[in-house]
FILOVEX-96030 format. One record per residue (C-alpha): x negated, y negated, z negated; residue in three letters; residue number from 1. Coordinates in nm, 4 decimals, decimal comma. Layout:
<r <X Y Z> ALA NUM> ...
***
This chain:
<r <-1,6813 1,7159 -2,6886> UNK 1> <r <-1,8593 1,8774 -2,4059> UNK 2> <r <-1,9954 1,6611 -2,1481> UNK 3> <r <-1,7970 1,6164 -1,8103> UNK 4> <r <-1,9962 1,4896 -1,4565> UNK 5> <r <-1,6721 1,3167 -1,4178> UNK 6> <r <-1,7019 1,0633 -1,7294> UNK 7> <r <-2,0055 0,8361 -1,8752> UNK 8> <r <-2,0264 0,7728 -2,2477> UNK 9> <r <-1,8474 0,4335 -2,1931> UNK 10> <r <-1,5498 0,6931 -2,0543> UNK 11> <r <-1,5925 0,8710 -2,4111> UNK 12> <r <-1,5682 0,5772 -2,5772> UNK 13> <r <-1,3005 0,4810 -2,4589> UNK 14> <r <-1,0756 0,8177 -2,4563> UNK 15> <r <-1,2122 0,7812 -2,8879> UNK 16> <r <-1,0511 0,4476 -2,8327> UNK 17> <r <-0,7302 0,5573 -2,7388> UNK 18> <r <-0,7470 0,8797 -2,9000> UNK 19> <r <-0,7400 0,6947 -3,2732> UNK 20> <r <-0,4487 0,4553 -3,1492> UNK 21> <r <-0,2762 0,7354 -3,0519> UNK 22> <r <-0,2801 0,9215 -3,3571> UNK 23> <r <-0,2961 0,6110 -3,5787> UNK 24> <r <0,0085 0,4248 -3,4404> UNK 25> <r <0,1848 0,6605 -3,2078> UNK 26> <r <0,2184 0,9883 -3,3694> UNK 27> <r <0,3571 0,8998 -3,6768> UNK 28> <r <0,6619 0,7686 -3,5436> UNK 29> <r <0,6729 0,9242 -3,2363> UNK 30> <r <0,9175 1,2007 -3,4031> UNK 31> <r <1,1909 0,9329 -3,5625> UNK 32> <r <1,1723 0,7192 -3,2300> UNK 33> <r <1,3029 1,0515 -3,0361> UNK 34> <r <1,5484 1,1306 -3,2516> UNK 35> <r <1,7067 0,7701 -3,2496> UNK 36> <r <1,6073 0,7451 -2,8861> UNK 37> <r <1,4944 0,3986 -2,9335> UNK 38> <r <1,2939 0,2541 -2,6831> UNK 39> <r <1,0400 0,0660 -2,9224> UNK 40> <r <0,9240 -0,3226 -2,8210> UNK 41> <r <0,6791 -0,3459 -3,1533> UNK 42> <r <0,4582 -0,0403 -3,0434> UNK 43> <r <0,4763 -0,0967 -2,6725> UNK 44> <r <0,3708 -0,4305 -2,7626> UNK 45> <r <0,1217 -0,2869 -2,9725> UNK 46> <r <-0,0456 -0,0846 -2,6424> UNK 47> <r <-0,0370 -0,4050 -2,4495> UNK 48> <r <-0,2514 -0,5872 -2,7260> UNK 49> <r <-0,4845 -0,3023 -2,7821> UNK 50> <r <-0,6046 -0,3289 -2,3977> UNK 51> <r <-0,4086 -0,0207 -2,2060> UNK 52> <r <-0,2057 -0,2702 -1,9850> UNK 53> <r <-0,3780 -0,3907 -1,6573> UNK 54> <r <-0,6748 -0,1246 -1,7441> UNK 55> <r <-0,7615 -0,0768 -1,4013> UNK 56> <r <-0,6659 -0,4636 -1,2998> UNK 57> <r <-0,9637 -0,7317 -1,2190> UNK 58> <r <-1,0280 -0,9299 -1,5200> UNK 59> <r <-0,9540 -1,2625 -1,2898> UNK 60> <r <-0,5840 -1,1367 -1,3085> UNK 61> <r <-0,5807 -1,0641 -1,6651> UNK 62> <r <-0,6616 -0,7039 -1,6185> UNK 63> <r <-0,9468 -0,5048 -1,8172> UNK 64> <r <-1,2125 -0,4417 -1,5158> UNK 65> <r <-1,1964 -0,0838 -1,5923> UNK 66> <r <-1,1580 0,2423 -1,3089> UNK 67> <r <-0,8640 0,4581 -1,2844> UNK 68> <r <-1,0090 0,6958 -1,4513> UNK 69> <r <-1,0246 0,5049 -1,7661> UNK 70> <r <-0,6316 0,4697 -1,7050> UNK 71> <r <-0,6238 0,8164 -1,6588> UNK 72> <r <-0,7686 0,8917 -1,9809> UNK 73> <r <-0,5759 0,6602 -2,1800> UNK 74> <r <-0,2531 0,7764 -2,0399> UNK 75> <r <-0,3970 1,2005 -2,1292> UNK 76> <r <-0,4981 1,0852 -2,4722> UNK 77> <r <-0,1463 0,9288 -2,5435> UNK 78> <r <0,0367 1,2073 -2,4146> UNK 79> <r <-0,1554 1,4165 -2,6109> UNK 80> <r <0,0839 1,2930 -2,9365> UNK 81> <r <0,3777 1,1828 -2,7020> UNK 82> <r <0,5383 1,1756 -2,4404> UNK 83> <r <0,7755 0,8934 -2,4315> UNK 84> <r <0,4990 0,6432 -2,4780> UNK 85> <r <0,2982 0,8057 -2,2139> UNK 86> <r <0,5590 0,7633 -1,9469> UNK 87> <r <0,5837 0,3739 -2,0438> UNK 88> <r <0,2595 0,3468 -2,0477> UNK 89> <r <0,1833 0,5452 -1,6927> UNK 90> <r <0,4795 0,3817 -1,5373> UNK 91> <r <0,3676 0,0118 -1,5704> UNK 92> <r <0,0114 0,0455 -1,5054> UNK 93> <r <0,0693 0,2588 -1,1667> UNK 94> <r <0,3894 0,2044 -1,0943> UNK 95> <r <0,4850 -0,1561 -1,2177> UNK 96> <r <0,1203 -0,3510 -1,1790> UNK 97> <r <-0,0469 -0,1331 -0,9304> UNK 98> <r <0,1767 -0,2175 -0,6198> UNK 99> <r <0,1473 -0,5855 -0,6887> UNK 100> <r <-0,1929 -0,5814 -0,7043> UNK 101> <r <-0,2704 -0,3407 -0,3896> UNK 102> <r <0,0109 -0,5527 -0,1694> UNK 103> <r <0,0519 -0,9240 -0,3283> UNK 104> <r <-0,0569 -1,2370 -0,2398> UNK 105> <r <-0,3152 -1,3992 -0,4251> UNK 106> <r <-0,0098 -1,6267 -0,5069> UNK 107> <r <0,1622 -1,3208 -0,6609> UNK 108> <r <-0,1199 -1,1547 -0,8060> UNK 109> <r <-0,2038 -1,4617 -1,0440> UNK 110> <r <0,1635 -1,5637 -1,0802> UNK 111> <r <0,2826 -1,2195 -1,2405> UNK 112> <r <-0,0096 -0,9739 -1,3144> UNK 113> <r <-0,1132 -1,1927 -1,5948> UNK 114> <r <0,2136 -1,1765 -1,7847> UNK 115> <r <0,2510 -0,7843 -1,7208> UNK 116> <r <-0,1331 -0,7323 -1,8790> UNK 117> <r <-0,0761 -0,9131 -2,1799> UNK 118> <r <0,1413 -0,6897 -2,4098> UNK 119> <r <0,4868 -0,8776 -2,3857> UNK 120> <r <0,6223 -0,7589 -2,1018> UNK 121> <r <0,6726 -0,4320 -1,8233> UNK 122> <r <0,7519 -0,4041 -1,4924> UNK 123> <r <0,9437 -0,1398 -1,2771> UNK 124> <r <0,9042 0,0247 -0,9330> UNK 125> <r <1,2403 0,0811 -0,8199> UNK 126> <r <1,2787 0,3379 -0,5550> UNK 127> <r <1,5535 0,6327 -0,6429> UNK 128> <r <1,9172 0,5661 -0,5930> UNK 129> <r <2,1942 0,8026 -0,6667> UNK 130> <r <2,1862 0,9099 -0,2854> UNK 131> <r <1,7947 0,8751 -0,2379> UNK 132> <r <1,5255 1,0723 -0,4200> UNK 133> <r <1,3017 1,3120 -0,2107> UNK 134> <r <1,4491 1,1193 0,0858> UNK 135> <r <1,3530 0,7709 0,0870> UNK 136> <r <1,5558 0,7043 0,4135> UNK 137> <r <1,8584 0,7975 0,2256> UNK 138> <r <1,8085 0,4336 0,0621> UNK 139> <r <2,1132 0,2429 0,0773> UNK 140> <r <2,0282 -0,0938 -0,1049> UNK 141> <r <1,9927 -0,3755 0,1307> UNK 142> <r <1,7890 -0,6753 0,1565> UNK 143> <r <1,9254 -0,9726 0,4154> UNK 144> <r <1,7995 -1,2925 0,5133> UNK 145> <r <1,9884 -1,6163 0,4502> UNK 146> <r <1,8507 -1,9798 0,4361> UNK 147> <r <1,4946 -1,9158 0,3696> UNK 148> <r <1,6107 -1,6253 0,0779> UNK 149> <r <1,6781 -1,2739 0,0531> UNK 150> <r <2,0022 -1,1710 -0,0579> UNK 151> <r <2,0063 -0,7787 -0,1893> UNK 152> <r <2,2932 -0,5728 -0,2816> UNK 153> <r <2,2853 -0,2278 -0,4093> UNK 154> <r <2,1620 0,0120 -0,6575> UNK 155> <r <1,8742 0,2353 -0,8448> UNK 156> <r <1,8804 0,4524 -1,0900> UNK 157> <r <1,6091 0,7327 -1,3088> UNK 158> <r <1,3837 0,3701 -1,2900> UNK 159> <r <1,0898 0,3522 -1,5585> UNK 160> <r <1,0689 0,0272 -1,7366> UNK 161> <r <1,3731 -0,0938 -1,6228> UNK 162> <r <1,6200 -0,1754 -1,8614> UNK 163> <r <1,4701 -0,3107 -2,2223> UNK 164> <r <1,4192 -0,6424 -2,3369> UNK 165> <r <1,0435 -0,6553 -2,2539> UNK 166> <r <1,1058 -0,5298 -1,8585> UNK 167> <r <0,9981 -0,8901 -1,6497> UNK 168> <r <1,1816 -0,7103 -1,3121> UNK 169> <r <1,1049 -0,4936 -1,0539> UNK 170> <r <0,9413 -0,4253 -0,7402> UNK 171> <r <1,2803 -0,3213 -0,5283> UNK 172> <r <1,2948 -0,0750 -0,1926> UNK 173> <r <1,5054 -0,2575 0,0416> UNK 174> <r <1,6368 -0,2084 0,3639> UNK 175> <r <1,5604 -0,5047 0,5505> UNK 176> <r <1,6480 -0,4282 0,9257> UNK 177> <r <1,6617 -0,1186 1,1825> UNK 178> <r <1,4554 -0,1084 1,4814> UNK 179> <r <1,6049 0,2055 1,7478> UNK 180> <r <1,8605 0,3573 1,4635> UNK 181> <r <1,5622 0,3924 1,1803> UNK 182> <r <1,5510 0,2051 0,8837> UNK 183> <r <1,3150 -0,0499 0,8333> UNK 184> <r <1,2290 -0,0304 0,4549> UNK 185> <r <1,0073 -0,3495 0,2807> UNK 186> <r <0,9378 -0,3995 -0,1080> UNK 187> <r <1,0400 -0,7477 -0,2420> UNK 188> <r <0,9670 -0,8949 -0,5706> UNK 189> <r <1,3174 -0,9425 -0,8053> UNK 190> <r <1,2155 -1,0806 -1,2051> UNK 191> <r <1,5351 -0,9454 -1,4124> UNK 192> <r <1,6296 -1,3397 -1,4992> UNK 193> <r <1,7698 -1,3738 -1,1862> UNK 194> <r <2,1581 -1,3841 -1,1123> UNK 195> <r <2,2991 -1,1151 -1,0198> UNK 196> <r <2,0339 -0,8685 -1,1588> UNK 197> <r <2,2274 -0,6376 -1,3898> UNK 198> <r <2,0347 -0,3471 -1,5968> UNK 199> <r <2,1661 -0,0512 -1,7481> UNK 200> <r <1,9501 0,1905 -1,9941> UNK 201> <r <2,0562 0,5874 -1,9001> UNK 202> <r <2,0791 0,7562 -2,2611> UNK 203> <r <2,1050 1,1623 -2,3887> UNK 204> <r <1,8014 1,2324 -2,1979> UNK 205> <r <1,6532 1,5658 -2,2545> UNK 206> <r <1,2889 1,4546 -2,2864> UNK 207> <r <1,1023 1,0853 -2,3020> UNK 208> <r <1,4197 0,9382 -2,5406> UNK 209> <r <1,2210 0,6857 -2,6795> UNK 210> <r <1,1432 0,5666 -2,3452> UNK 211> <r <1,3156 0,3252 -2,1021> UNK 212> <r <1,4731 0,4451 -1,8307> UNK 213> <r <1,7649 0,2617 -1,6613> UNK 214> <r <1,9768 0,1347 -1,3531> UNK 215> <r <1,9398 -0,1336 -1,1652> UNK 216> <r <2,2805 -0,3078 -0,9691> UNK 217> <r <2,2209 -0,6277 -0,7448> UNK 218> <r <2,4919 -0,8075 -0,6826> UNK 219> <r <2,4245 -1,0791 -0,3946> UNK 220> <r <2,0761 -1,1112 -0,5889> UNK 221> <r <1,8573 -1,3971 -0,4227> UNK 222> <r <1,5370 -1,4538 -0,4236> UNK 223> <r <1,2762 -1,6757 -0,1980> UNK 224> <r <1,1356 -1,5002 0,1462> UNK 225> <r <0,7737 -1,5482 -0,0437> UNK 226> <r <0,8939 -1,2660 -0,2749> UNK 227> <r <0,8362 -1,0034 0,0208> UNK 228> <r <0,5587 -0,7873 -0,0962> UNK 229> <r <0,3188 -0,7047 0,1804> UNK 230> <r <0,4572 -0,6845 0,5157> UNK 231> <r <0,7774 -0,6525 0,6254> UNK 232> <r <0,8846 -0,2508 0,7194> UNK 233> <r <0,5886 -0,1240 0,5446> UNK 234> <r <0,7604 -0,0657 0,2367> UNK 235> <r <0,7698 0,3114 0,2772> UNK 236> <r <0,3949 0,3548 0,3456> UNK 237> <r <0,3615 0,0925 0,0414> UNK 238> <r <0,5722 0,3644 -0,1591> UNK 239> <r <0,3743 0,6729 -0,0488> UNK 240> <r <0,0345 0,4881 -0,1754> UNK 241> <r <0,1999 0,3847 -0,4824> UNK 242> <r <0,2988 0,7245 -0,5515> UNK 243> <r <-0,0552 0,8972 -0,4677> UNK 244> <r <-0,1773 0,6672 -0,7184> UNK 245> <r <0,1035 0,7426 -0,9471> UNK 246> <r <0,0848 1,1215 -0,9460> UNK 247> <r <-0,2983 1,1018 -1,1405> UNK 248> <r <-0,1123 0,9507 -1,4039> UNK 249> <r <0,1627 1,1622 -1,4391> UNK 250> <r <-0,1332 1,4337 -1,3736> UNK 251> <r <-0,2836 1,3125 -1,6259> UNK 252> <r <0,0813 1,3360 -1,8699> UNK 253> <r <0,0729 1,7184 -1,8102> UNK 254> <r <-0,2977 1,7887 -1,8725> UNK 255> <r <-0,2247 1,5670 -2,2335> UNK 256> <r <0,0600 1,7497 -2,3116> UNK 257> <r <-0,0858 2,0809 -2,2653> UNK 258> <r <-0,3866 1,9737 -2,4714> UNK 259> <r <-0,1542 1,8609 -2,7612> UNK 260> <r <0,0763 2,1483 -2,7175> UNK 261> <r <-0,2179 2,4011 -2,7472> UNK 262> <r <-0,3926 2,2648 -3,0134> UNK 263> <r <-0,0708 2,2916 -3,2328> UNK 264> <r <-0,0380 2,6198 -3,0938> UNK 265> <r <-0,4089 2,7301 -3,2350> UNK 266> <r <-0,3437 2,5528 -3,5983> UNK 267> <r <-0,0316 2,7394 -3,6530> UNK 268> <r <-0,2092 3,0987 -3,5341> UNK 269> <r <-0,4564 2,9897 -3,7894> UNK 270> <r <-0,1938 2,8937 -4,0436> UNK 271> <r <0,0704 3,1780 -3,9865> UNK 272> <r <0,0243 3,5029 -4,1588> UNK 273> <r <0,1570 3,8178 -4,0824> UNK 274> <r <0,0636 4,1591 -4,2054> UNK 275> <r <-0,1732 4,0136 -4,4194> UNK 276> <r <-0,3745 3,8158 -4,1254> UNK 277> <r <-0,3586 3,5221 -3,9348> UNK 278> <r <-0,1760 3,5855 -3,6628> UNK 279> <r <-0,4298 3,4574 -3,4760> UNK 280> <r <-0,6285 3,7648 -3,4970> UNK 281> <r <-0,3766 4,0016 -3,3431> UNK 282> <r <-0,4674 4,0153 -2,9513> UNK 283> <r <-0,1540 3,9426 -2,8641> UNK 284> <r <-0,1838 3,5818 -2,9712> UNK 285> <r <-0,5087 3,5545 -2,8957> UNK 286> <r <-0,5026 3,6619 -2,5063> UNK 287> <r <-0,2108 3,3957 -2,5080> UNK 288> <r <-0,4492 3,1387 -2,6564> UNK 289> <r <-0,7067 3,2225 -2,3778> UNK 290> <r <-0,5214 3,1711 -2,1174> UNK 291> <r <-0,3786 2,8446 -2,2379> UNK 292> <r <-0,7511 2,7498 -2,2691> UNK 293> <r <-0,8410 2,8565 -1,9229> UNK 294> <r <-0,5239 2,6702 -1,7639> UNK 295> <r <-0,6301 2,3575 -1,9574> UNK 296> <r <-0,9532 2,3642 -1,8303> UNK 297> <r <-0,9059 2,4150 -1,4544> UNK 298> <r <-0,5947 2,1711 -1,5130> UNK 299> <r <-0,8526 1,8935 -1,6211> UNK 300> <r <-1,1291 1,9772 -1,3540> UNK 301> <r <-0,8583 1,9240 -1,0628> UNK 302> <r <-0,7254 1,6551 -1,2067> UNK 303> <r <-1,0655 1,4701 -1,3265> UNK 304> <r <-1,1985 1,5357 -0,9327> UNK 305> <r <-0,9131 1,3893 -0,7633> UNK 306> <r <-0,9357 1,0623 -0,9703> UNK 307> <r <-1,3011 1,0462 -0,9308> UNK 308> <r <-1,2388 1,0242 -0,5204> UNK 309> <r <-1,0322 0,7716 -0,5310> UNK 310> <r <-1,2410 0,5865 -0,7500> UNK 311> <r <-1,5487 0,6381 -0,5134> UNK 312> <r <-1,3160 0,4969 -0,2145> UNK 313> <r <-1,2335 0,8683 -0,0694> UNK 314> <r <-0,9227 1,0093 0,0067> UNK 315> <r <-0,7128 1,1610 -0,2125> UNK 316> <r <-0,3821 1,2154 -0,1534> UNK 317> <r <-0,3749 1,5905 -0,0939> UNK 318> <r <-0,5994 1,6057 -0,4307> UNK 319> <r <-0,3672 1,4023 -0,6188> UNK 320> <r <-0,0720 1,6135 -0,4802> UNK 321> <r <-0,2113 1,9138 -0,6256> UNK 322> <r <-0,3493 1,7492 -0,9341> UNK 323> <r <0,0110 1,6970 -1,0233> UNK 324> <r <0,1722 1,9755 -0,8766> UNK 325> <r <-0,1020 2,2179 -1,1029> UNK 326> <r <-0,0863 1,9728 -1,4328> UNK 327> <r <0,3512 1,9687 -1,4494> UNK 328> <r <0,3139 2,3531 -1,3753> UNK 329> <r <0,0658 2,3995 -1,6795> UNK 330> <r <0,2394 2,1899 -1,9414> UNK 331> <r <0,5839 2,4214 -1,8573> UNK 332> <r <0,3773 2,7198 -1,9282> UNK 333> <r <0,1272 2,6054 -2,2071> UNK 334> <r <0,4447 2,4576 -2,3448> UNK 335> <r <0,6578 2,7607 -2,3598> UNK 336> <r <0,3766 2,9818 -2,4612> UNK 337> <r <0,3466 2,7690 -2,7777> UNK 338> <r <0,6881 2,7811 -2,8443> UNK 339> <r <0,6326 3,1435 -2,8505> UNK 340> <r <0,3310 3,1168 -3,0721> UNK 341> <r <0,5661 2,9483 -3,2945> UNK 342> <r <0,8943 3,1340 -3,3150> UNK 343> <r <1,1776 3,0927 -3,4506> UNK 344> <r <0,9682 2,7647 -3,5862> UNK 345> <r <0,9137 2,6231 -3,2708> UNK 346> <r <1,2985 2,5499 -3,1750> UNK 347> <r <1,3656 2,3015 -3,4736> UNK 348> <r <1,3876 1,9714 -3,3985> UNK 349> <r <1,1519 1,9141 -3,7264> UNK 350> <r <0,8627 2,0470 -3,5168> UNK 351> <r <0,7127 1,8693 -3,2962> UNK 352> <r <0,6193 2,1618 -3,0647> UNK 353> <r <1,0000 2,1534 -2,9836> UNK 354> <r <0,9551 1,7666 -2,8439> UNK 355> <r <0,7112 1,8790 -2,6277> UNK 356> <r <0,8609 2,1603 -2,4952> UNK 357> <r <1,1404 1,9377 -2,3560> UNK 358> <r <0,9270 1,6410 -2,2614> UNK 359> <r <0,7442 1,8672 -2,0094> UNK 360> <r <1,0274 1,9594 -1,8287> UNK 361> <r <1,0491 1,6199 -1,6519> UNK 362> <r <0,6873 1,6594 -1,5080> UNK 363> <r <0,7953 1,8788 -1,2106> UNK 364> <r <1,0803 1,6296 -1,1231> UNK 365> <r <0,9109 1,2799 -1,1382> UNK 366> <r <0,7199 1,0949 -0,8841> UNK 367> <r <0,7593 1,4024 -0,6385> UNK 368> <r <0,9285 1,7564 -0,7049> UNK 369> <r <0,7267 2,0591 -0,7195> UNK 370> <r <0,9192 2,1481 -0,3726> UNK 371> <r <0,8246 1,8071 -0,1915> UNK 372> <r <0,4612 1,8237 -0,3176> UNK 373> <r <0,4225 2,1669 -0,1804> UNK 374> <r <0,5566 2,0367 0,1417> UNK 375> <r <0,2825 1,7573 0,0755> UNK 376> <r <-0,0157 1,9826 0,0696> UNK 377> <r <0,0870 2,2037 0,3285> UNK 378> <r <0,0621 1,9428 0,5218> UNK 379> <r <-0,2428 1,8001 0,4518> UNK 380> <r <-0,4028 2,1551 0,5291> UNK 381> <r <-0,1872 2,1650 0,8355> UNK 382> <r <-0,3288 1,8811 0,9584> UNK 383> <r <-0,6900 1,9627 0,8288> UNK 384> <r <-0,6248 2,3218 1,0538> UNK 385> <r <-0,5375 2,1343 1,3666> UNK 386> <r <-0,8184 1,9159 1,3606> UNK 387> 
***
C-alpha cells in the first residue's frame, strides 16, 4: 500500500484492522443478508465489540480516543465489501453519537454515549419527514412545553438506525416555538422506550436492504426539559454541523464502494477470456480500467484532505461538501463501468457487482442531494469572492 501524508502507520493498522473484519465477517454474508433484507443484530453487534462504535468518542465516554479519520477509514474499508453495513455503521458514529457528544451535557454525554459505544445498541438522527428533506423549515413535528416536559407530536421517515431491536432512540428535530413567523427548530433527546414512541422499518429498498431504515410517529411523546440538546432554536445550525461531519462518512461510503467495485472489475478482466485473451488486454477495457483508477485516486485525495482539516481544527464544510458530492458521483460511474466490464454477468443478482451497482445509487440522495450540495459550494466560493 503506498504511503499517504494523510495517514500514520497506526492509520494503516488500523484500515488492516478493519479491512480483515470486513472480509472475515462481513462479506460472506453480506450477499444472503440482501437478499432476505434482514437487518442483522449478531454482526452489528459484532462491529460494536470489535471497536468501530464511538471510534472518534473520548475514552472517558466509552469511546476509542481515535480521529475521524480513523472513522473514516473504517467506514471506506467496510464499504469496500458492503454497503448495508457501511450505512449502519456511518450513521451511528456521525449521525447517532456525534451530535450528542458535540451538543450534550456532561450529564448526557456519560448517561447515553456509553451504552451507544458498547456494541448493543444504535442511535438515530431524525431529521426528514415526508414534507421536509432539502428544506428543513418544511419540518412539521412539534415539540411543546408542559409541566417541566416536552410533549412532541409528529413524524420522520428515510431515518438510519431507527427501527430494529438494537436502536436506543433518537435525536429528534422539533419545532419548539416561532419568533416573527420563522420557525424556531431545537434537537431533543427521545430513547424509543418511551410512550408514545412508535417505529416502523421501510422495506423493498433498492439498495442498503440489510440495513435499518425506518419511521418514526410521536404520539403526545414526553420527555423531561433536561432532554433538550444544546440550546434551544439552534437545532438547525446543530443539523448543518452534524451533517458536515456526516458527509466524510458517507464520502468515505462512495470512495469504498468504488474501490470494491473496481477491484472486482480488474479480477474479472483478468479472468474473462475472449478471442483467446483476457479481456483485459483489449484497450477498450483497459482505458475503462484507467480511468476508474484515476477517479479513485483523486476521489480519495479530496476526500482524505477534507477529513484531515477538520481533524487539525480547520474548516471544512465546503471540503466536505465536495468530498461527498465527488465520492457519490464516482461510485455511480465506477459502478456502472464495472457492470459493463461484466456484462450480461454483472446484472444477476448472484454477483455481487450487481449489489453494488444499486447500493450506490443512494449516495447522491443521502445526507444532502447532489443539487443542494452544489448550491452548498457555490456558496462557499460566493462568499470566499465577496470577501
Amino acid at each position: 500500500m503506498n504511503k499517504s501524508p494523510y495517514f500514520s502507520p497506526s492509520h494503516e493498522e488500523f484500515r488492516m484492522k478493519v479491512r480483515k473484519f470486513a472480509q472475515e465477517q462481513v462479506k460472506p454474508v453480506a450477499a444472503q443478508l440482501d437478499a432476505s433484507e434482514q437487518f442483522s443484530v449478531e454482526l452489528t453487534k459484532a462491529m460494536g465489540k470489535a471497536g468501530f462504535f464511538g471510534i472518534n468518542i473520548p475514552k472517558e465516554y466509552g469511546g476509542h480516543g481515535l480521529d475521524y479519520r480513523s472513522l473514516v477509514l473504517a467506514v471506506e474499508e467496510i464499504a469496500r465489501v458492503d454497503g448495508s453495513q457501511a450505512a449502519t455503521l456511518a450513521a451511528h458514529n456521525s449521525l447517532g453519537i456525534g451530535p450528542i457528544y458535540m451538543f450534550g451535557t456532561e450529564e448526557q454525554k456519560k448517561s447515553l454515549i456509553p451504552r451507544l459505544t458498547s456494541g448493543e445498541h444504535t442511535w438515530a438522527f431524525a431529521l426528514t419527514e415526508p414534507n421536509a428533506g432539502s428544506d428543513a423549515m418544511g419540518t412539521e413535528t412539534s415539540a411543546v412545553r408542559e409541566n417541566g416536559q416536552w410533549v412532541i407530536n409528529g413524524q420522520k421517515i428515510f431515518i438510519s438506525n431507527a427501527a430494529s431491536p438494537m436502536s436506543l432512540g433518537s435525536t429528534i428535530q422539533a419545532i419548539t416555538g416561532e419568533i416573527d413567523g420563522k420557525k424556531q427548530l431545537s434537537t431533543i433527546i427521545v430513547e424509543s422506550s418511551t410512550p408514545g414512541y412508535e417505529t416502523e422499518r421501510i422495506t423493498n429498498k433498492m439498495m442498503w436492504r440489510a440495513a435499518d431504515t425506518g419511521k418514526l410517529r410521536f404520539k403526545d411523546v414526553r420527555v423531561p426539559e433536561a432532554n433538550l440538546l444544546g440550546e434551544e432554536a439552534k437545532g438547525g445550525r446543530q443539523m448543518l454541523q452534524t451533517l458536515d461531519s456526516g458527509r466524510l462518512t458517507i464520502g468515505a461510503m462512495g470512495l469504498g464502494l468504488a474501490r470494491g467495485a473496481f477491484e472486482m472489475a480488474q479480477q474479472y478482466a483478468n479472468q474473462r477470456e475472449q478471442f483467446g485473451k483476457p479481456i483485459k488486454k483489449f484497450q477498450a477495457i483497459a482505458f475503462k480500467l484507467a480511468d476508474m483508477a484515476v477517479k479513485i485516486e483523486l476521489a480519495a485525495n479530496i476526500l482524505y484532505n477534507a477529513v484531515w482539516l477538520k481533524d487539525n481544527g480547520q474548516e471544512f464544510g465546503k471540503e466536505a461538501a465536495m468530498a461527498k458530492l465527488y465520492t457519490s458521483e464516482i461510485a455511480r460511474e465506477v459502478a456502472d463501468e464495472a457492470v459493463q466490464i461484466f456484462g450480461a454477468y454483472g446484472l444477476v443478482r448472484d454477483n455481487d457487482i450487481e449489489r453494488f451497482y444499486r447500493d450506490q445509487r443512494i449516495l447522491q440522495i443521502g445526507e444532502g442531494t447532489s443539487e443542494i450540495l452544489r448550491l452548498v459550494i457555490s456558496r462557499h466560493i460566493d462568499k470566499k469572492i465577496t470577501q
